[in-house]
C-alpha positions in Angstrom: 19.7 -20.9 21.9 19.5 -24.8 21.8 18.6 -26.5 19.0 15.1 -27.2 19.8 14.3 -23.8 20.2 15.3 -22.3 17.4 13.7 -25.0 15.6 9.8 -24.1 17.0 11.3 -20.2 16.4 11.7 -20.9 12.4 8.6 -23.1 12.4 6.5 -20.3 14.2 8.1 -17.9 11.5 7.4 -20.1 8.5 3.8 -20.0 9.8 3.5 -16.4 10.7 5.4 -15.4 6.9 3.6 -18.3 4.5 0.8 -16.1 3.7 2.6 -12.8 3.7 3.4 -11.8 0.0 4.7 -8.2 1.5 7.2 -7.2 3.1 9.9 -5.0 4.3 13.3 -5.2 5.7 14.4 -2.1 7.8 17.6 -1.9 9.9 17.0 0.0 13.3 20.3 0.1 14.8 21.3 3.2 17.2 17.4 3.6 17.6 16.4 4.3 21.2 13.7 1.9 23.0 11.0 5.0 23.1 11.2 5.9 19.2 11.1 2.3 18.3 7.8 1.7 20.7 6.8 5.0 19.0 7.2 3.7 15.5 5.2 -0.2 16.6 2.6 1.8 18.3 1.5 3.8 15.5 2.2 1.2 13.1 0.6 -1.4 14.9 -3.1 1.6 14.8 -2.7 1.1 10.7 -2.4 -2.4 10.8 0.9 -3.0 9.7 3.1 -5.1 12.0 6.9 -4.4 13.0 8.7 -7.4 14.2 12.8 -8.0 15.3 14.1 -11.2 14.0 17.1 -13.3 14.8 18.6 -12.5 11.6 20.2 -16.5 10.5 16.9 -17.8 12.5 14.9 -15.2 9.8 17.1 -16.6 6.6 16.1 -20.2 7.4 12.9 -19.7 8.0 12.4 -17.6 4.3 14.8 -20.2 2.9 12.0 -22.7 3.9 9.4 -20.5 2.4 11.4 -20.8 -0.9 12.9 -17.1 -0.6 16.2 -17.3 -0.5 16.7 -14.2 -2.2 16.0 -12.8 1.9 19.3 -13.6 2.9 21.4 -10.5 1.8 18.8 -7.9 3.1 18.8 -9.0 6.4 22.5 -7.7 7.8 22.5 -6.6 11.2 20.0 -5.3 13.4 16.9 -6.0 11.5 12.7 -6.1 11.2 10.3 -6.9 9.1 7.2 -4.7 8.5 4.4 -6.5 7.1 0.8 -6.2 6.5 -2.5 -7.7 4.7 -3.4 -4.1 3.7 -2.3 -2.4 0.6 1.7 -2.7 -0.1 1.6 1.3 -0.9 0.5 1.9 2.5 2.8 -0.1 4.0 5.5 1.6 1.9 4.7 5.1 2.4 4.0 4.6 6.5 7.6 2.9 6.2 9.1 6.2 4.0 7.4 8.6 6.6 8.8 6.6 9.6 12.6 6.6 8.0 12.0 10.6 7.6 11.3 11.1 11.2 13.8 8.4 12.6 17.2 8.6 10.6 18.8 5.7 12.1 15.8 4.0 10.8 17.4 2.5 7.4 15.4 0.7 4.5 17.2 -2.0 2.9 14.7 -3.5 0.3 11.9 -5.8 0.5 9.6 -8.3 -1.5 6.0 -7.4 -3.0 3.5 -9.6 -4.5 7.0 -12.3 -4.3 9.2 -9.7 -6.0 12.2 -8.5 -4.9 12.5 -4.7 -4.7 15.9 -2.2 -3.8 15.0 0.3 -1.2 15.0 3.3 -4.5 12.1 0.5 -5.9 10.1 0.8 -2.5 10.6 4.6 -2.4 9.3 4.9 -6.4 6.2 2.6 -4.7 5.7 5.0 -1.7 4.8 7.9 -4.3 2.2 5.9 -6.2 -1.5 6.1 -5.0 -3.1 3.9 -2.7 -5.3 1.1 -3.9 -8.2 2.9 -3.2 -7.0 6.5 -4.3 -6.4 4.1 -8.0 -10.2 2.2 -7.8 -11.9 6.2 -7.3 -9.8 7.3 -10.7 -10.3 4.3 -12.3 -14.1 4.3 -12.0 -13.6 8.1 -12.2 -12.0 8.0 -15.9 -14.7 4.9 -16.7 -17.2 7.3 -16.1 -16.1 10.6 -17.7 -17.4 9.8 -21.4 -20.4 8.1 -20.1 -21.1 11.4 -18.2 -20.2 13.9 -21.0 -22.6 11.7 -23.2 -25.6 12.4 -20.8 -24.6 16.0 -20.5 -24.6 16.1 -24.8 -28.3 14.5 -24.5 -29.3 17.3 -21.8 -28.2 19.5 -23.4 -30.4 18.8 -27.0 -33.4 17.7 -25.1 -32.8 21.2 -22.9 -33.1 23.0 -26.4 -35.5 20.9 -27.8 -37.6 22.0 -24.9 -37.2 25.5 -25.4 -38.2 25.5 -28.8 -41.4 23.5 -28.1 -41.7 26.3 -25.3 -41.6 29.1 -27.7 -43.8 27.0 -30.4 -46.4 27.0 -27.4 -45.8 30.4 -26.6 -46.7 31.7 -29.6 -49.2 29.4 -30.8 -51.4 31.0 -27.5 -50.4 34.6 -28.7 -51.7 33.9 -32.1 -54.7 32.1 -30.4 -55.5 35.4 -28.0 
């Protein structure tokens, strides 16, 4: 590729990756053409995006980005998944793909502008989704606040029933 090229290449990557805080390596080697359109397609539906780099084109352009750290992840046939959406997602779409494509290899990635292994990204995988974690969250917030009410029900139920029966016999005395 001459020179020029691969420059507007790294500049179009530095733009496409400076606002990225996730993302993932994999290694696709030995994977046919119709698993790997497969794997785009359906990604591509949950909008997470799978994209082939030039692996030294991909290190200069991260290496510009001031994420050097790249550089020993990206060994041979490799691409990057990355999304705006939720970093478990992305993570647990990636685990699911390597499950039904073997050749599919995870090598690590960076969340939030950490580094993780490919064992950190599977640990990530089993956690709840951001939205699973606000419904708990607002779930456990709730919980006292609820008993609480049910507690005052409860008395003002009772207290009910014994003004009942004060009626109720007040009119039998009455009759």
């Amino acid at each position: 590729m001459p020179n020029e090229l691969k420059n507007l290449v790294v500049k179009e990557m530095v733009s496409r990756y400076r606002n990225v805080n996730n993302y993932l390596i994999v290694g696709y080697q030995g994977i046919n053409p119709l698993q790997f359109n497969e794997l785009r397609k359906d990604l591509r539906k949950k909008k997470i995006k799978l994209q082939v780099v030039k692996n030294s084109l991909a290190v200069i352009a991260f290496r510009e980005l001031g994420n050097s750290g790249i550089s020993d992840l990206i060994k041979g046939p490799s691409a990057i998944v990355i999304s705006d959406e939720d970093p478990v997602v992305v993570a647990k779409e990636t685990i699911e793909w390597l499950k039904k494509i073997p050749l599919l290899s995870l090598r690590g990635g960076f969340v939030e502008g950490t580094k993780l292994s490919a064992n950190d990204i599977n640990s990530l995988a089993k956690l709840p989704s951001l939205p699973v974690l606000h419904t708990q969250i607002v779930n456990n917030v709730n919980a006292p606040i609820v008993g609480v009410l049910n507690a005052f029900n409860i008395v003002f139920r009772n207290l009910a029933n014994v003004f009942q029966g004060i009626k109720d016999k007040k009119e039998k005395n009455s009759v």
